[in-house]
C-alpha positions as CSV (number, residue, x, y, z in Angstrom):
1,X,203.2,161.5,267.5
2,X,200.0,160.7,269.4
3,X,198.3,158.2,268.2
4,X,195.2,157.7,267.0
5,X,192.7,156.4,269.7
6,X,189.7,153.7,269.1
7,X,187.5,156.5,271.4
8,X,187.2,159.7,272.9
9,X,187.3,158.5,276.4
10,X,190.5,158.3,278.3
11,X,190.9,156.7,282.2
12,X,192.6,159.2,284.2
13,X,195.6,158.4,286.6
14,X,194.3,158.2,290.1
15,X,196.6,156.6,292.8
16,X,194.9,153.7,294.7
17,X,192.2,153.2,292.3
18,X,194.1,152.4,288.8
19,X,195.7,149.4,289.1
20,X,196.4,146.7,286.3
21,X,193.0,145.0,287.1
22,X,190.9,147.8,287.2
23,X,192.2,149.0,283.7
24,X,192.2,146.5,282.5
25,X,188.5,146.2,283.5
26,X,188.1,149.7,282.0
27,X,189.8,149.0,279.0
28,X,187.1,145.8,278.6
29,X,183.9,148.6,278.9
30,X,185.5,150.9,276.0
31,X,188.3,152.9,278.2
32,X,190.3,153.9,274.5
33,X,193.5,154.6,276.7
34,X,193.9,154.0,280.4
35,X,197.1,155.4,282.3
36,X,199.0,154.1,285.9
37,X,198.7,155.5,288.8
38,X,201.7,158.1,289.0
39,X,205.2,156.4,289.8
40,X,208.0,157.9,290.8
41,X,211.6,158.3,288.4
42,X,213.7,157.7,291.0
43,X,211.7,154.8,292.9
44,X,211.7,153.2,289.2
45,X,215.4,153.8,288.9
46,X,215.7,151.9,292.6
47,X,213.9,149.2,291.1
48,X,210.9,149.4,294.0
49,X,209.3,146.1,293.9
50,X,205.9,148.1,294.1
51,X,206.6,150.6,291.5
52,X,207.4,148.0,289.2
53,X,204.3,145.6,290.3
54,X,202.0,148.9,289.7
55,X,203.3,149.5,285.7
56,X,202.8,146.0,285.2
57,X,201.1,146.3,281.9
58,X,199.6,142.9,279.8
59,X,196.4,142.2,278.4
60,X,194.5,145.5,278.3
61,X,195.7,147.3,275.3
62,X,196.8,151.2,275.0
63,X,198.1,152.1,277.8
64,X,200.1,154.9,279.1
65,X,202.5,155.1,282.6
66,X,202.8,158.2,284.2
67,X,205.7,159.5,285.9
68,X,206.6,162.3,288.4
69,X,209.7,163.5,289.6
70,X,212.0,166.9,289.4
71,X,215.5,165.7,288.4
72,X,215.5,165.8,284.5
73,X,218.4,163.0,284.8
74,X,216.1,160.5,286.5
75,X,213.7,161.6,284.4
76,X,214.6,160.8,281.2
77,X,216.1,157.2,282.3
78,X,213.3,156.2,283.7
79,X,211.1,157.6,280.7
80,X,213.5,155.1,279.1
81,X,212.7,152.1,281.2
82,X,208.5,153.3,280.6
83,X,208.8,153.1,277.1
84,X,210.1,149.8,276.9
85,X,206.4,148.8,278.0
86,X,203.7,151.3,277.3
87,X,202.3,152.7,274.4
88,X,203.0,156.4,275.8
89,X,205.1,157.9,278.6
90,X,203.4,160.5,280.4
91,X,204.7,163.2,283.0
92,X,202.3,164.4,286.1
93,X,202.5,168.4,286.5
94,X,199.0,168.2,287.9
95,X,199.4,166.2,291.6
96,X,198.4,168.9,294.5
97,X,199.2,166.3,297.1
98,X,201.5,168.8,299.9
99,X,204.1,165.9,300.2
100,X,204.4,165.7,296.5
101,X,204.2,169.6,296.1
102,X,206.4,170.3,299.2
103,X,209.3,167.8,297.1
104,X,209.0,170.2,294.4
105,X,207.1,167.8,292.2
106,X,203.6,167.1,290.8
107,X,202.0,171.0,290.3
108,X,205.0,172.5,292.2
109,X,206.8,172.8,288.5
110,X,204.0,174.8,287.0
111,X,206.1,178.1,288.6
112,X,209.1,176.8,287.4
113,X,208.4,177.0,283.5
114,X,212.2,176.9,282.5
115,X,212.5,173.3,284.5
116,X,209.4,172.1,282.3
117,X,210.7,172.8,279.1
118,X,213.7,171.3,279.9
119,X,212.1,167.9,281.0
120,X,210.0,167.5,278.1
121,X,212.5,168.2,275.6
122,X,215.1,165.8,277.4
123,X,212.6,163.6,277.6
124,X,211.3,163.5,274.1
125,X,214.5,163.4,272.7
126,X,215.2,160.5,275.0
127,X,212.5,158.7,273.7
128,X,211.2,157.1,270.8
129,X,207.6,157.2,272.2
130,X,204.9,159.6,273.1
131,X,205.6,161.9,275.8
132,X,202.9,163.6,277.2
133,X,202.2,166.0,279.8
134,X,199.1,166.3,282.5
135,X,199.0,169.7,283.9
136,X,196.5,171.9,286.1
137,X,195.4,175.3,285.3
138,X,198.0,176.8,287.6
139,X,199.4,177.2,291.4
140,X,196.4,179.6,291.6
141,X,193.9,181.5,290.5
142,X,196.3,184.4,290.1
143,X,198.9,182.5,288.8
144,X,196.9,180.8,286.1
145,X,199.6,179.9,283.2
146,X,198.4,177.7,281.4
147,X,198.4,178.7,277.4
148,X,201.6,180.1,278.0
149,X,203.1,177.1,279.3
150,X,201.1,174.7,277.2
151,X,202.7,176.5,274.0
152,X,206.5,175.9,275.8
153,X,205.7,172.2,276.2
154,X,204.4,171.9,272.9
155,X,207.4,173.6,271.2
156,X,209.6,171.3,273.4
157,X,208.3,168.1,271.8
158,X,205.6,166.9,273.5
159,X,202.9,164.6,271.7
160,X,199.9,166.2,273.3
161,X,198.5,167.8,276.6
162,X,196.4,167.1,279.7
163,X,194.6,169.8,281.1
164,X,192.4,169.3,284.6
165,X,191.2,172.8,284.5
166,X,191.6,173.4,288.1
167,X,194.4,175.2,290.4
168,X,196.4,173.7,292.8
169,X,195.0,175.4,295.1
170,X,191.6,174.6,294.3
171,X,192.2,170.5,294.7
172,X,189.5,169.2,293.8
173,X,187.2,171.7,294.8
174,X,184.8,173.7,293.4
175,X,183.8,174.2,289.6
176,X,186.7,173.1,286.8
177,X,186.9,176.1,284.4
178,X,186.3,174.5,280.7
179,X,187.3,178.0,278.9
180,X,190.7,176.8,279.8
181,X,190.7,173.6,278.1
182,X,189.4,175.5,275.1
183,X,192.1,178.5,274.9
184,X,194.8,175.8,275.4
185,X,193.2,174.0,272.3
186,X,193.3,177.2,270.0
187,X,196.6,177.9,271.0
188,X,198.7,174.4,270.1
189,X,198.4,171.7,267.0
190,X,199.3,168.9,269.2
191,X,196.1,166.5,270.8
192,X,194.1,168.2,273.6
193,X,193.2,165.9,276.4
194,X,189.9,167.9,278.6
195,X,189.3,166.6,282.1
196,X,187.6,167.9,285.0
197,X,184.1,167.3,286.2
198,X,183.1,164.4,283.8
199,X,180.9,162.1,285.8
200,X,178.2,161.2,283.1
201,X,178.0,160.7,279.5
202,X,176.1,164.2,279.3
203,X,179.3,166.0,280.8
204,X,182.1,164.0,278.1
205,X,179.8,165.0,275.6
206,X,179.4,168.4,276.7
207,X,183.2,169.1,277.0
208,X,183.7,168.2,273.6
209,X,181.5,170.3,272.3
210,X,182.4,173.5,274.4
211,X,186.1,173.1,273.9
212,X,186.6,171.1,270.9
213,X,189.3,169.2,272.8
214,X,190.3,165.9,271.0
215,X,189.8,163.7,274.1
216,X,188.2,163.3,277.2
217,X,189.8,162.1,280.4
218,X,187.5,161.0,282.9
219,X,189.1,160.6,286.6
220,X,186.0,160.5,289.8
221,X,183.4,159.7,287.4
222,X,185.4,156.4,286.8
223,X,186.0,155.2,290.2
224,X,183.6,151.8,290.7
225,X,182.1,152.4,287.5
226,X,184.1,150.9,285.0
227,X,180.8,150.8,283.1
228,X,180.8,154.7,282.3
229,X,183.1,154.3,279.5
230,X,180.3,152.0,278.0
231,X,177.5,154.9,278.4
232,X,179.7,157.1,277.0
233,X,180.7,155.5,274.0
234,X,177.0,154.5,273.6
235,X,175.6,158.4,273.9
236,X,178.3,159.1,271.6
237,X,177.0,156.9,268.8
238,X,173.5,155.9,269.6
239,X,172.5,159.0,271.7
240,X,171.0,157.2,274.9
241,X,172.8,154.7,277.3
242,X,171.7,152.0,279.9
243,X,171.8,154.0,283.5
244,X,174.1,151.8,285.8
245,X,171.5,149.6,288.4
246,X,172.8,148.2,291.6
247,X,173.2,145.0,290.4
248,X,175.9,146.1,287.9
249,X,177.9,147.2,290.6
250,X,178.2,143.6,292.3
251,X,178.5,142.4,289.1
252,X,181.4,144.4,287.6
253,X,183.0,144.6,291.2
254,X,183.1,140.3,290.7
255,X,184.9,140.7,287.3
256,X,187.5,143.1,288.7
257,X,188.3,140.8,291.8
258,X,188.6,137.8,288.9
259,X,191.0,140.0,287.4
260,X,192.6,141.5,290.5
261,X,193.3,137.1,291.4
262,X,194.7,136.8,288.2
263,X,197.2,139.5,288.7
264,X,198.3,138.7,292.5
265,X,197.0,141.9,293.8
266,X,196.7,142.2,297.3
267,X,194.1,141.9,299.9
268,X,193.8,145.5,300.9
269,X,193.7,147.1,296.9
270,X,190.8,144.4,296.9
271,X,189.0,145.4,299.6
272,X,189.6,149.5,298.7
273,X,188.1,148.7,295.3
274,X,184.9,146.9,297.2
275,X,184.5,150.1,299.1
276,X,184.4,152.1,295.7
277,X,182.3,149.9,293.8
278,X,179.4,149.7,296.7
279,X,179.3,153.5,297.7
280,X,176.1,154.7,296.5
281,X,174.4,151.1,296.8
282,X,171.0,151.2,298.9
283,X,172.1,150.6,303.0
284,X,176.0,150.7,301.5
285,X,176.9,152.7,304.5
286,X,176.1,149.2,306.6
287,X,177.9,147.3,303.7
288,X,181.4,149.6,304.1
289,X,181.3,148.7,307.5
290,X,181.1,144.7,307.1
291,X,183.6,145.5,304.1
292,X,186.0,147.3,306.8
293,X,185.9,144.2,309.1
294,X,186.6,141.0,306.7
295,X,190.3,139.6,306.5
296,X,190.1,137.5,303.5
297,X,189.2,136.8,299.9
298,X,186.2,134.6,301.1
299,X,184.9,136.6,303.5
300,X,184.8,139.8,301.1
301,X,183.0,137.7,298.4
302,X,180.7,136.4,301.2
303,X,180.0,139.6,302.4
304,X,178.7,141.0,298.6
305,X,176.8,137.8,297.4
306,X,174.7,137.9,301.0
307,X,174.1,141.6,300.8
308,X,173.4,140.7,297.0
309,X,171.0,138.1,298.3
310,X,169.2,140.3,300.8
311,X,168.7,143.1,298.3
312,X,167.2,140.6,295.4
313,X,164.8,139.5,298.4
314,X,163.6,143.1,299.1
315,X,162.9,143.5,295.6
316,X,160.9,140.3,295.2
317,X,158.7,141.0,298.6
318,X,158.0,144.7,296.8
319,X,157.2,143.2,294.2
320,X,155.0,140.7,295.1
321,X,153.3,143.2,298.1
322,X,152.7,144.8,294.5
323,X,150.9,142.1,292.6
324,X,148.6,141.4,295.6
């Protein structure tokens, strides 16, 4: 059985962005479930040093690991070896990546229904922990099966469903189609997890209301801004939030690289995450390129604090070009 969640906000898998730090960062702003980035069942099995460092799981509460693969064998054992750490074991149907699809894995299953079924019920009765599934809409708009297969994988056991109510064609383009999230919800009795095209508190809350899924799983609107899971829950219960400022950004970004040192990550995840935290910052186009060129810890903490500086300068000679 699912279980109950502190929230209604969920971080989405996303490789290169979800590691332990950053969820655990997530989890620390009012994430009420964060989930790996997808692993694979047979680099688990091979006991892949950077599998195993990327489900590290330790201080930041519920968490789920999500795995892909197409062999139900693999599958299942290294459901097995998941659920001996997480919370919840969850399986990807949803990755349009070609060199995932082209493997037959990720979205490639949605047109092979009978293989689905048989994962999830291997897998669930494998297991003595929630198995979930994250799905898309469908290989394409004309092969859009998702109520029908939602059903199957609910009658095969699992604990509830992830739609991102897109194709695999569509990527991550154009608009997600919400009416899907809502016939899947009338159609099973296990939890409904919505996502696609949350990037503000207005959206979660919007979703919710239009397709009275039980969660919300927020995926792009997450990456380096931890703090959105904060505005959410706030507009949730108070009905207003505090808009994220520049100086939020440096500021969270310094708690995840605390918590990225903690956890031995390396360099280059750090420096990734710098790039996603700063996009969107005033003259952050100059700042990614300085970000591109450091080699070390110091320098990428050198780099923020004087563009930190330079900024808190411009605002003090506005300011005081103001008062006089």
């Amino acid at each position: 059985m699912f279980p109950r969640l502190p929230g209604k906000i969920i971080l989405a898998p996303m490789a290169g962005v979800t590691d332990i730090a950053f969820r655990t960062l997530c989890k620390r702003y009012g994430a009420a479930l964060t989930v790996t980035e997808f692993v694979s069942a047979d680099a688990i099995l091979r006991e892949n040093f950077k599998t195993l460092q990327m489900i590290r799981l330790e201080e930041e509460g519920l968490c789920s690991i999500q795995i892909f693969g197409c062999d139900v064998r693999k599958i299942v054992e290294a459901a097995k070896i998941c659920a001996e750490k997480a919370d919840i074991v969850d399986f990807n149907l949803g990755c349009p990546a070609p060199h995932v699809v082209n493997a037959g894995m990720g979205s490639a299953l949605l047109e092979d229904e009978d293989q689905v079924v048989q994962i999830v019920s291997e897998v669930s009765k494998g297991i003595k922990k929630p198995f979930t599934v994250k799905l898309r809409a469908g290989a394409s708009k004309k092969a859009i099966n998702t109520v029908q297969l939602a059903k199957q994988i609910e009658s095969a056991g699992a604990s509830a469903i992830c739609i991102h109510a897109r194709t695999r064609e569509e990527g991550y383009s154009g608009k997600a189609d919400w009416s899907l999230i809502k016939q899947i919800k009338a159609s099973v009795a296990i939890p409904v997890i919505g996502n696609g095209d949350v990037r503000s508190p207005e959206a979660a809350l919007a979703m919710l209301n239009e397709t009275d899924c039980d969660y919300v799983m927020v995926g792009r609107g997450a990456i380096g801004n931890p703090l959105i899971f904060q505005q959410c829950n706030d507009f949730f219960t108070k009905g207003f939030y505090q808009p994220t400022k520049p100086e939020d950004k440096t500021r969270v970004f310094l708690e995840y690289l605390e918590l990225a040192e903690r956890y031995n990550l390396d360099f280059i995840i750090k420096r990734l995450q710098a790039q996603f935290f700063t996009k969107g910052l005033p003259n952050s186009s100059r700042l990614r390129l300085l970000l591109n060129k450091v080699k070390t810890e110091e320098e990428l903490k050198k780099v923020l604090m004087s563009f930190k500086c330079e900024r808190d300068a411009e605002a003090k000679v506005g300011i005081n070009s103001y008062l006089h």
